[in-house]
VOZADREN-404059 format. One line per field, with one value per residue (C-alpha): chain; residue in three letters; y, z, x. Coordinates in Angstrom, 1 decimal. Layout:
BEGIN
guti <- (A | ...)
kolza <- (ALA | ...)
py <- (Y | ...)
pz <- (Z | ...)
px <- (X | ...)
This chain:
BEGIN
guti <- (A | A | A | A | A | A | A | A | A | A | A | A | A | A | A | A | A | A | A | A | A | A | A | A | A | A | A | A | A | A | A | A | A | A | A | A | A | A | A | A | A | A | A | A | A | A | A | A | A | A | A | A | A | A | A | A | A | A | A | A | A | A | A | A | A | A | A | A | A | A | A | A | A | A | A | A | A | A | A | A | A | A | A | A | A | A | A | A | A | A | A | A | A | A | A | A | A | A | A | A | A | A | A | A | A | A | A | A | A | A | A | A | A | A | A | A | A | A | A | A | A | A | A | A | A | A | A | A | A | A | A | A | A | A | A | A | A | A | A | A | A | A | A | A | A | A | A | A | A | A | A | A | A | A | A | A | A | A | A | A | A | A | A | A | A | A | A | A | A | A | A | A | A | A | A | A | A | A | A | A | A | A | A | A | A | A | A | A | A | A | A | A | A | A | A | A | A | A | A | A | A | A | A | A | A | A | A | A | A | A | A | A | A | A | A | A | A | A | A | A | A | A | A | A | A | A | A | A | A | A | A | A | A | A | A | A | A | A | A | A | A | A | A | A)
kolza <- (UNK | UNK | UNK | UNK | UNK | UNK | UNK | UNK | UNK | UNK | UNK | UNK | UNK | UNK | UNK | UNK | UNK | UNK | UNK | UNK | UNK | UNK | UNK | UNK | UNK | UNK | UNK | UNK | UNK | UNK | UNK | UNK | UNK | UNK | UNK | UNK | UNK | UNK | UNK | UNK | UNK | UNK | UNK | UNK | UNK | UNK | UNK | UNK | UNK | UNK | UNK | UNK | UNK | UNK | UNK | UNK | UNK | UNK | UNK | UNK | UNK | UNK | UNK | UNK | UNK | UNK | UNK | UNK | UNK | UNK | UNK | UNK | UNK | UNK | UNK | UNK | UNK | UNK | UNK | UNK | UNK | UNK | UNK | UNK | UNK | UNK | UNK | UNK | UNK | UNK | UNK | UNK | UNK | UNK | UNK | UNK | UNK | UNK | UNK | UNK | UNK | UNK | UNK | UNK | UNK | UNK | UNK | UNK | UNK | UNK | UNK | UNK | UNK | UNK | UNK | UNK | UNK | UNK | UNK | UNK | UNK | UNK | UNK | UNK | UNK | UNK | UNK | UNK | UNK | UNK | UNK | UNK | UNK | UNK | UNK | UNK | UNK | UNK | UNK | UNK | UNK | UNK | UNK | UNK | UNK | UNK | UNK | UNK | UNK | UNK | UNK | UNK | UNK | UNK | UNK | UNK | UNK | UNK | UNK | UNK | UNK | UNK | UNK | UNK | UNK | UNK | UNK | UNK | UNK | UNK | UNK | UNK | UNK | UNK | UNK | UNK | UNK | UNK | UNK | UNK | UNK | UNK | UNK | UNK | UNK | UNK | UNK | UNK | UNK | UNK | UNK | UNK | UNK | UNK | UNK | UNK | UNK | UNK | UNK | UNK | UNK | UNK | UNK | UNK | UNK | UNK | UNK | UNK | UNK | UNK | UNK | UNK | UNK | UNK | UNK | UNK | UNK | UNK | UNK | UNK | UNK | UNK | UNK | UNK | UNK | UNK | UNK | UNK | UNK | UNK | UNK | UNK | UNK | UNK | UNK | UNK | UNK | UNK | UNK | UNK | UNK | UNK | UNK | UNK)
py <- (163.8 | 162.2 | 165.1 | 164.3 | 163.7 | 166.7 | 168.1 | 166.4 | 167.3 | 169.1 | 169.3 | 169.8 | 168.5 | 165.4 | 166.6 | 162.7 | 160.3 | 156.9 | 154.8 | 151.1 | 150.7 | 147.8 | 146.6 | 146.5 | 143.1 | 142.9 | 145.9 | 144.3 | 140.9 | 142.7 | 144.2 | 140.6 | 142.0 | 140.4 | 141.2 | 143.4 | 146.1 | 147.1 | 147.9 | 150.2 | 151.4 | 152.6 | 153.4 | 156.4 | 157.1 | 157.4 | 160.6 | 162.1 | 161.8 | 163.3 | 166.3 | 166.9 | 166.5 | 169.9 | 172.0 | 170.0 | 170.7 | 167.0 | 167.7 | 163.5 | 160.9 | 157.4 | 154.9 | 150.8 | 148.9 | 146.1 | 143.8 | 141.4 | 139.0 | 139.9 | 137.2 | 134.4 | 135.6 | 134.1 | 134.4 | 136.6 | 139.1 | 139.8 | 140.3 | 141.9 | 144.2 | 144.7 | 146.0 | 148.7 | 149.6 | 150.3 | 152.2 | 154.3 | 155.6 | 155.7 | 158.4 | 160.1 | 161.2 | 164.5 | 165.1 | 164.5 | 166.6 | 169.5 | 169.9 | 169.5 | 166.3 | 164.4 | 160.5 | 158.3 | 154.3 | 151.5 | 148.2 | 145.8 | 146.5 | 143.1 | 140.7 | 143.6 | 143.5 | 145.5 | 147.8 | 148.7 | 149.4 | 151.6 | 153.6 | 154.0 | 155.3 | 157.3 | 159.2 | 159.4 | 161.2 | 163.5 | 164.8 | 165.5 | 168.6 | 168.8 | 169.8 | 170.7 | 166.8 | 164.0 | 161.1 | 158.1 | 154.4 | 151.1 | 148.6 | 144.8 | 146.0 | 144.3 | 146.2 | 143.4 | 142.6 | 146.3 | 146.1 | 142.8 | 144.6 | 147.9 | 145.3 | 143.6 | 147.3 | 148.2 | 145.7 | 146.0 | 149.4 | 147.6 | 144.9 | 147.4 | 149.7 | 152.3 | 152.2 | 151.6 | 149.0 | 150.3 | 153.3 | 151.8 | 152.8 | 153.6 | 156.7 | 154.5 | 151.8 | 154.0 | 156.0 | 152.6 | 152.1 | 152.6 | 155.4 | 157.4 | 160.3 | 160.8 | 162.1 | 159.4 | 159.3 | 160.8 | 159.2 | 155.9 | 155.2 | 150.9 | 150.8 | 148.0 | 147.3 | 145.3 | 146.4 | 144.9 | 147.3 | 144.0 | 144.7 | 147.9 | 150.8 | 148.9 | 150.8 | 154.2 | 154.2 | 153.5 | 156.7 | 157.0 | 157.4 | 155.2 | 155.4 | 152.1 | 153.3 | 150.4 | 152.0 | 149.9 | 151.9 | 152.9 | 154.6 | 156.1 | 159.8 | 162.7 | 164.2 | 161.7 | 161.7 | 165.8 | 164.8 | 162.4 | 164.8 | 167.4 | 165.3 | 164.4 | 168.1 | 167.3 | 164.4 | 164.8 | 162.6 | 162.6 | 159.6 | 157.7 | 160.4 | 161.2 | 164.6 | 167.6)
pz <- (226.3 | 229.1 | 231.8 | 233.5 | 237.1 | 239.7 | 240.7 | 243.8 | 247.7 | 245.2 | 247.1 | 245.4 | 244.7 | 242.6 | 238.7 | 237.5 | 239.8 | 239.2 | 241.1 | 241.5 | 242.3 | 244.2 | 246.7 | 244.5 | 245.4 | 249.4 | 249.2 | 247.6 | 249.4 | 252.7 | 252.2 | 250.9 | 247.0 | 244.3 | 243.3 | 240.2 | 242.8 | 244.2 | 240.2 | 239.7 | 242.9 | 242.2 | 239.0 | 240.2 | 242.4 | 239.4 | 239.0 | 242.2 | 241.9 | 238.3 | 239.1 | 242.0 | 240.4 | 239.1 | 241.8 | 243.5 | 240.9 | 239.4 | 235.2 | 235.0 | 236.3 | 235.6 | 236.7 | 236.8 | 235.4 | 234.0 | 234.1 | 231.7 | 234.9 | 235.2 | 232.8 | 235.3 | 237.4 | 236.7 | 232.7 | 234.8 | 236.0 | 233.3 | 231.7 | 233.6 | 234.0 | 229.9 | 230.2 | 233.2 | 230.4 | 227.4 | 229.6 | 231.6 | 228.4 | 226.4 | 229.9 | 230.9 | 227.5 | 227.3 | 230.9 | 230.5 | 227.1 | 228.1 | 231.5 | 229.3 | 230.0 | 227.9 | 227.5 | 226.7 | 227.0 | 227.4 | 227.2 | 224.7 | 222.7 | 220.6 | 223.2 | 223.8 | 222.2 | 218.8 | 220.3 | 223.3 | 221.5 | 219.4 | 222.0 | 223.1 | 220.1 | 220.2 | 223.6 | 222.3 | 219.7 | 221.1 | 223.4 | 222.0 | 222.3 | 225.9 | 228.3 | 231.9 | 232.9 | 231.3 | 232.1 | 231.1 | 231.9 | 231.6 | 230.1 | 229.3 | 230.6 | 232.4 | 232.8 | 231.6 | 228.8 | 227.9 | 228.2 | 226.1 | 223.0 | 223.2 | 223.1 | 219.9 | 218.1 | 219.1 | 217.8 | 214.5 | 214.1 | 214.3 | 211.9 | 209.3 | 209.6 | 211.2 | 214.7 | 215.9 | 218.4 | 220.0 | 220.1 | 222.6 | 226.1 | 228.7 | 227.0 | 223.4 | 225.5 | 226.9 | 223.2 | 222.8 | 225.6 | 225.8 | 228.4 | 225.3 | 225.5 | 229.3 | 231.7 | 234.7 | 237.8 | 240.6 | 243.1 | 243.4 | 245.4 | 246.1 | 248.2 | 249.8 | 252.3 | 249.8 | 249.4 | 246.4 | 243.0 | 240.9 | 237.5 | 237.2 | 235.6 | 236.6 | 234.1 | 235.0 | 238.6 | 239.0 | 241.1 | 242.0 | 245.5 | 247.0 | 249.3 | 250.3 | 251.8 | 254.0 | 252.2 | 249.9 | 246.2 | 246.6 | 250.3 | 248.9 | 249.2 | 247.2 | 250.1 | 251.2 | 247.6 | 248.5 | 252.0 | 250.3 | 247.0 | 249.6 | 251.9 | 249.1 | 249.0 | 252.6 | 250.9 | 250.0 | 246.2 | 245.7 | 243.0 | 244.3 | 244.8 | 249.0 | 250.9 | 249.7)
px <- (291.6 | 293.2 | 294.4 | 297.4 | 297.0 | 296.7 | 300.3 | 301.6 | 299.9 | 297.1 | 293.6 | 290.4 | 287.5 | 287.0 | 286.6 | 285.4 | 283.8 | 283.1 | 280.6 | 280.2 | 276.4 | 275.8 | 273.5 | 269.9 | 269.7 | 269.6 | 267.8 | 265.0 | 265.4 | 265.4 | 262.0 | 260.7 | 260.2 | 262.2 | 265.6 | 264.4 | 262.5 | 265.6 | 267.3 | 264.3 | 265.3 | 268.3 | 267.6 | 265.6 | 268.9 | 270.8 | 268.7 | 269.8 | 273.1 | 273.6 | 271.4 | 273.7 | 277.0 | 277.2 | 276.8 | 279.4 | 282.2 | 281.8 | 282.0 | 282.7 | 280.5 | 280.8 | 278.1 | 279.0 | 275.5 | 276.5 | 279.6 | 280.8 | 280.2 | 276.3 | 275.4 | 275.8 | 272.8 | 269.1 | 267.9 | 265.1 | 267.5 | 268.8 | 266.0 | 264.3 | 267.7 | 268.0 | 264.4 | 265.0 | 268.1 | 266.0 | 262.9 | 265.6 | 266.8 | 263.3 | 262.1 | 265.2 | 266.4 | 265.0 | 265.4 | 269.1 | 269.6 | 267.8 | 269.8 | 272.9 | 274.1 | 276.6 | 275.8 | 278.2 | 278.2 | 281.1 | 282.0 | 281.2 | 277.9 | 278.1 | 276.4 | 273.3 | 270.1 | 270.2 | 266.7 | 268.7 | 272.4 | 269.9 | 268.4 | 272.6 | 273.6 | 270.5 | 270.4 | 274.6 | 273.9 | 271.1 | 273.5 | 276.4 | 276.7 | 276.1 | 278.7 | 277.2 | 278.0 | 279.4 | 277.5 | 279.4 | 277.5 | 279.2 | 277.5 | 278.3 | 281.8 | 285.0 | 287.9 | 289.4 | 288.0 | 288.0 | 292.1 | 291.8 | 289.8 | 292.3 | 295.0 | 293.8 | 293.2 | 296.3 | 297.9 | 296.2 | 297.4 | 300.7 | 300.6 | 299.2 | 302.4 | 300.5 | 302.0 | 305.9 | 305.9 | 308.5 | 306.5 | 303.8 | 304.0 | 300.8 | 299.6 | 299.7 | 297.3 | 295.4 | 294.0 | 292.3 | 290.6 | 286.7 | 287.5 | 290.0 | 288.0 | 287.6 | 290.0 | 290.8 | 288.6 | 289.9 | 287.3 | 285.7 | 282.7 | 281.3 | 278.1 | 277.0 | 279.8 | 281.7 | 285.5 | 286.4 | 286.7 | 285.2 | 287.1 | 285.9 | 288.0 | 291.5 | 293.5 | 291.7 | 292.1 | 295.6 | 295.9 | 291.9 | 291.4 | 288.1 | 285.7 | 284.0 | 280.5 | 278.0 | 275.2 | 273.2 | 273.1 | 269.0 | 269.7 | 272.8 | 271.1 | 272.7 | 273.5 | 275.9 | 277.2 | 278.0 | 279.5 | 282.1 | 282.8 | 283.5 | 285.6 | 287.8 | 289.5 | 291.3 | 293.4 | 296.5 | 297.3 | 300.7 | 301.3 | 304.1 | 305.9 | 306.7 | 306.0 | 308.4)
């Protein structure tokens, strides 16, 4: 289900946007709480922002939890983050299926607990059917790695006989990703300040335009969100190719 990209000089609004959610941490450490306050924070942000998407035309919304990278911070941390994973779920299940959002998770499942992949497949599951947002939440992920894993299915396909090799091109690659499903993002927020995309959706946002906000992730108001969904309409995406 991956769209092909708007024509050329096309302005709209964004249809999927993707959010790198950072800034928990000096939010917290700023008010003089611990690191964890500032992930149920923005946890209740989350909220916010999904309700919001679909008056502002946003059917695709993909949030950035948890990198392959997040295991190098404190034993605590993570924790304490794996924890805020498995209640988010446990309370905002029904919230989310009854206002007809669609949950979906990637990234790589095997290193998660087996209660919280559970609770994944789960919420998954109980709203599959739903099609007023896709919700999409990365998890244990790494754009990297994420390449790395399509890479090795791919070329499974290829030692069984099932695939040409001389068949593969982007589109081939990109049926095996954990994104298959989704059509690429067309915006990319980071809060915090930081201007770095920190292997996040790599293959996806080839042609994604961003917007790197100083606002840590829980001051990030919904109505900012609306101010930059809208403001994406006035630019111009012309994918390489040059004004005609």
């Amino acid at each position: 289900m991956r769209d092909a990209p708007a024509r050329r000089g096309q302005r709209s609004g964004p249809r999927h946007v993707a959010i790198i959610m950072d800034g928990n941490g000096r939010w917290a450490q700023a008010r003089g709480r611990p690191r964890l306050f500032g992930h149920h924070a923005g946890a209740k942000r989350v909220r916010e922002i999904v309700e919001a998407c679909p008056a502002l035309g946003v059917e695709y919304l993909t949030v950035f939890a948890f990198s392959t990278e997040n295991w190098k911070r404190t034993q605590a941390e993570v924790a304490g983050l794996m924890s805020l994973f498995r209640r988010y779920i446990q309370s905002e299940a029904r919230r989310l299926r009854d206002a007809g959002v669609r949950v979906r998770f990637i990234g790589d499942r095997v290193r998660l607990d087996p209660k919280l992949v559970g609770l994944m497949d789960e919420l998954e599951a109980m709203t599959a059917d739903n099609e007023t947002l896709h919700l999409t939440v990365a998890i244990n992920y790494g754009s990297r790695d994420e390449v790395a894993r399509a890479v090795k299915r791919l070329a499974r396909e290829v030692k069984a006989g099932r695939l040409d090799p001389e068949a593969v091109d982007a589109e081939t690659l990109a049926r095996f990703l954990d994104t298959c499903v989704l059509p690429d993002p067309d915006l990319v927020i980071r809060t915090s300040g930081e201007a770095r995309i920190s292997n996040f959706l790599l293959w996806q946002s080839a042609y994604a335009e961003y917007e790197f906000v100083d606002t840590l992730w829980p001051d990030f108001t919904a109505e900012q969100f609306a101010e930059i969904v809208r403001s994406f309409a006035a630019r111009e995406r012309r994918f390489g190719a040059v004004p005609g």
